[in-house]
N, C-alpha and C positions, 0 to 999 in steps of 0.2 A: 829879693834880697839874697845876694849871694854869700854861702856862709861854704868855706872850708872846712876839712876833716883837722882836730886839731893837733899841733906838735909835740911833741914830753921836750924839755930843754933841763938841766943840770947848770948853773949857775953856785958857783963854789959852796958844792953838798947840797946847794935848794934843788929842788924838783918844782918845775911848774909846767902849766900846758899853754898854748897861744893858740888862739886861732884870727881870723877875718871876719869880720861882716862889713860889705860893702867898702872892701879892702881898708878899714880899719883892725887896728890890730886891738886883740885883749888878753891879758894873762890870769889863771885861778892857779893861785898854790893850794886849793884844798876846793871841797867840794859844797862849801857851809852854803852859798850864793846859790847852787841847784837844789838843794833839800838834799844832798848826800852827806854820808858821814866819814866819807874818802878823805886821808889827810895823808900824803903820802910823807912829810917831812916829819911825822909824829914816829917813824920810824926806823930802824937800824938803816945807815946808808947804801948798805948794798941790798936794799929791798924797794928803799924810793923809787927808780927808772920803773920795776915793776908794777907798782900800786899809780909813777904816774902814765901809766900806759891804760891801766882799768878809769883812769878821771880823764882821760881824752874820751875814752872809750862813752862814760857816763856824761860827758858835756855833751859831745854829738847828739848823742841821743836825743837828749832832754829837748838841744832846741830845733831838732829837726823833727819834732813832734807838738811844735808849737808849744814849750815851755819858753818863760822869759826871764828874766834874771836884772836888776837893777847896776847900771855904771858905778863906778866906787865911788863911795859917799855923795850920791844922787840918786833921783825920785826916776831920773830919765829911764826909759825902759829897753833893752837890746832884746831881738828876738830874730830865730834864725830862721823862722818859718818864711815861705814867698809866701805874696799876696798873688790875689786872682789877678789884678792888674799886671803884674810881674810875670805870671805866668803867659798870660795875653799877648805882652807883647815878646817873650819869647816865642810864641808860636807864630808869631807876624814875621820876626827875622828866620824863623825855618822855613816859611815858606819864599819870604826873597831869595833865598838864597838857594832856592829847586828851580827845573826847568820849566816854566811857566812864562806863561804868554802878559807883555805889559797890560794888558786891558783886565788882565785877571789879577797881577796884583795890585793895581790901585785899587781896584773893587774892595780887593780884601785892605788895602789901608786906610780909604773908606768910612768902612765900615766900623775897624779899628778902631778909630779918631770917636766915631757916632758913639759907639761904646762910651768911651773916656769921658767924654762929655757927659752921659746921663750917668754912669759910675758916680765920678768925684772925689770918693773917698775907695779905697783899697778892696771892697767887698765885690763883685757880680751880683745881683739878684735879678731872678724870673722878671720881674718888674723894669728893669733898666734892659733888659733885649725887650718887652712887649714896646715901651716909648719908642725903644729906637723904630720897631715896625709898624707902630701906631698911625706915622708918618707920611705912609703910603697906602693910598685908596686903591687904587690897580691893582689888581691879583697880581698880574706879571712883575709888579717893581716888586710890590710888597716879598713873592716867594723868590725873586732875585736874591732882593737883599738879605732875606730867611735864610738861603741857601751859603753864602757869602760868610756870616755870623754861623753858621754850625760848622763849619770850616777851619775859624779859628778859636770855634769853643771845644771842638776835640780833641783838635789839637794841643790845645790847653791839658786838656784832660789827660792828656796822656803822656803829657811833660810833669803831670803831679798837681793840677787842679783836683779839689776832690768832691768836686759837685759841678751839676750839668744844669744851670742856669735855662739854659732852651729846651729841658725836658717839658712834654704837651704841649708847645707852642706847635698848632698846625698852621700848615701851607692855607693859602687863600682859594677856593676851587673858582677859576674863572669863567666866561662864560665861550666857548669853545668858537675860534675863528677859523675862518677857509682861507688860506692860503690862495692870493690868484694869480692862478698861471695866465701863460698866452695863450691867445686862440690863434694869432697867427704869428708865428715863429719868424719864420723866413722876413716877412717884413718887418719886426722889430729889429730885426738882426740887422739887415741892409741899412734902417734908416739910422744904428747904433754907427756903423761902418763908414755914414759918409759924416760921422760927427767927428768920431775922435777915435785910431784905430788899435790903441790901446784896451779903449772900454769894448772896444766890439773883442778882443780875444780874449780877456777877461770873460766876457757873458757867452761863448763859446767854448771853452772849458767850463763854465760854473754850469752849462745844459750840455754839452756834449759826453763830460767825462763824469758829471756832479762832484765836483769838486767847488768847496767853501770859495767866495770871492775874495774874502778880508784877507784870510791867511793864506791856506793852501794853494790857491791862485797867485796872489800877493807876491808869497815869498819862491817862487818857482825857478828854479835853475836849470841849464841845460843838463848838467849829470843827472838830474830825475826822470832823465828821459834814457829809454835801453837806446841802443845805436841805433837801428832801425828807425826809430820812433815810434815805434807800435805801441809804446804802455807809458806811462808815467809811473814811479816807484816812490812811495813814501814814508817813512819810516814811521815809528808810531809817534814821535816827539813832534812829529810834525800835522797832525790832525787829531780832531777830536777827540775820536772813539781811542785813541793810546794803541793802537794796536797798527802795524806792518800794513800797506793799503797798494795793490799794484792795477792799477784800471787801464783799459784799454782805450786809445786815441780812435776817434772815430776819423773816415777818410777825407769826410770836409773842412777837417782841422789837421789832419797832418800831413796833406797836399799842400800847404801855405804854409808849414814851417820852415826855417833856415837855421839848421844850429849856428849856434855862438860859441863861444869861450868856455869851456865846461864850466867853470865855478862862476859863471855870470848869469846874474837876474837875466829873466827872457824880457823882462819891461825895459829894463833900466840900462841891458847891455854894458854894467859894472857888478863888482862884487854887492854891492849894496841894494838892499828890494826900494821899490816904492815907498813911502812914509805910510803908516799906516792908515789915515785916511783919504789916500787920493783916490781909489777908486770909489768911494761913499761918496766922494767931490766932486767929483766927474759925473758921478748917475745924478746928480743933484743938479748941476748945472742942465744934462741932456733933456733931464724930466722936464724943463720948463722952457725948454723949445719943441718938446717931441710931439707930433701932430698924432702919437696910438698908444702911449701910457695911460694906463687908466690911474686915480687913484690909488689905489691899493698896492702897487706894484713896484715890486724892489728889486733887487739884482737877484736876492735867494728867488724870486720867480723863473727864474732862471732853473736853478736845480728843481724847482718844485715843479717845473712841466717838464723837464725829463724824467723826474721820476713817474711821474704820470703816464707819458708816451711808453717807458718800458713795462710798466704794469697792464698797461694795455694790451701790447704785444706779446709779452709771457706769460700773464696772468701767474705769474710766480714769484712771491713773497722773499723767497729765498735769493733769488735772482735778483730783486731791488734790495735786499738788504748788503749783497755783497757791493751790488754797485754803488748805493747811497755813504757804506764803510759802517754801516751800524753795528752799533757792541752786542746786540741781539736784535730774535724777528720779533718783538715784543717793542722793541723802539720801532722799528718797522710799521708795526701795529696801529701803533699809539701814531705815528707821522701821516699815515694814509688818509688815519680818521679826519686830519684837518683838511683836509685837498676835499677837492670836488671831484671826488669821483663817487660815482652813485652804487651805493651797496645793492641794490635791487632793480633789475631789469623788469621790462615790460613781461615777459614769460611767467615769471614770477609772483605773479598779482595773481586776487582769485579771479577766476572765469566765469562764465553767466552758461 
């Protein structure tokens, strides 16, 4: 409920204040309607404007503190305070309106909607977030959606919510998956190449350089490339981690490039990228012709064996976290543990 600071107006010798709620207008010549004893017309005229400057001053207050006050000569009740509902979906329109990715905010509109529905009436309660996550059996949907709902509950919160509905609501602890890479590269690649040659440079950036296939590969332009070709350069609005990301082109991908038009897609050879799910489209069609996909196996398999291949090689943490673009080596940490790579060598075991 959007309530205005109110006016002082002067009305031949009257003194009253006006303000809005939900762009209706209201006027008080005196203060009897909040429990004050403010009457500014009970006074000499040249002291009215003053006293009505103290009863704007005394109405804001009141009802920006959750006092309410009865319409003239009715029971109906006006109150200046927002509802948690109100604040909600203020923080739904701050965040359309940032730079975020569409798959992120329909999540959050979602999610929104899920709210409103178990709400119904104007309050939030701890109870109306557990329903909505009640919903989902999966760890991963369930702490999606957790994630998604603390997002526009603090931001509520910090619009002037003044309670945190998802406080001890915990995350779901799931049971920890391996990520499966390929065992053989080179022939996945080839038999990608004689499918469709889009999806094959797609999954050659998404293992040669680790870079994301949806997005970061997705939306790829020739200016993200230095002259040379030697790096790809990406700003941070443009990848996960939010942070500046410059990686280096490996030689069997940028032996096969031809630039284009600087501000042209490398797919689409127009201003415009791919739709955002053609390459999920394509690996979907490939998968159910390809004679060496295993189950488990997605296009992030792709980054998930390069990062493999270079932890191999460097055995250095720091080294895959720059290449992978992580926000620390602690994400690093945490990414390794799902991969198959074995913490413990045969050396390592006790001896006889």
């Amino acid at each position: 409920m959007k309530l205005n600071y109110p006016k002082v107006h002067l009305d031949h010798d009257k003194v009253f204040v006006s303000f809005y709620i939900n762009q209706k207008r209201y006027r008080l010549y005196n203060g009897k309607r909040i429990g004050s004893p403010t009457s500014p017309n009970s006074y000499p005229i040249d002291q009215r404007l003053s006293l009505g400057n103290l009863l704007a001053a005394e109405v804001y207050k009141y009802l920006t503190e959750g006092g309410v006050l009865k319409k003239y000569q009715s029971d109906a009740v006006i109150t200046g305070i927002q509802s948690d509902r109100e604040f909600l979906t203020k923080a739904l329109n701050y965040k359309q309106k940032g730079d975020y990715s569409i798959k992120y905010i329909k999540m959050l509109q979602f999610v929104y909607r899920a709210l409103l529905l178990e709400m119904k009436g104007k309050v939030l309660e701890s109870f109306h977030v557990s329903n909505v996550l009640s919903k989902y059996s999966s760890g991963v949907s369930h702490n999606t959606i957790r994630r998604h709902l603390n997002v526009l509950i603090n931001d509520a919160i910090i619009l002037g919510m003044n309670h945190n509905p998802s406080k001890g609501i915990k995350s779901k602890k799931g049971d920890a998956k391996l990520h499966k890479p390929f065992d053989n590269i080179s022939v996945i690649l080839n038999e990608i190449k004689e499918y469709n040659e889009s999806l094959y440079y797609c999954c050659l950036f998404t293992y040669g350089c680790l870079l994301r296939p949806h997005r970061e590969v997705r939306e790829l332009k020739w200016e993200d490339f230095t002259s040379d070709l030697s790096h790809i350069k990406l700003a941070g609005n443009r990848n996960k981690s939010g942070r500046n990301r410059i990686v280096p082109i490996p030689y069997y991908i940028k032996e096969n490039l031809v630039r284009g038009e600087s501000n042209h897609n490398i797919f689409t050879d127009s201003v415009k990228p791919p739709n955002p799910d053609y390459f999920k489209t394509l690996w979907s069609r490939f998968k159910r012709v390809s004679h060496h996909i295993q189950q488990d196996q997605t296009l992030y398999s792709f980054r998930h064996s390069g990062a493999i291949d270079i932890f191999k090689r460097t055995g250095s943490i720091t080294k895959l976290q720059k290449a992978m673009g992580h926000s620390s080596i602690n994400v690093s940490l945490t990414y390794l543990r799902g991969l198959e790579i074995p913490e413990l060598n045969e050396e390592d075991m006790p001896v006889v």
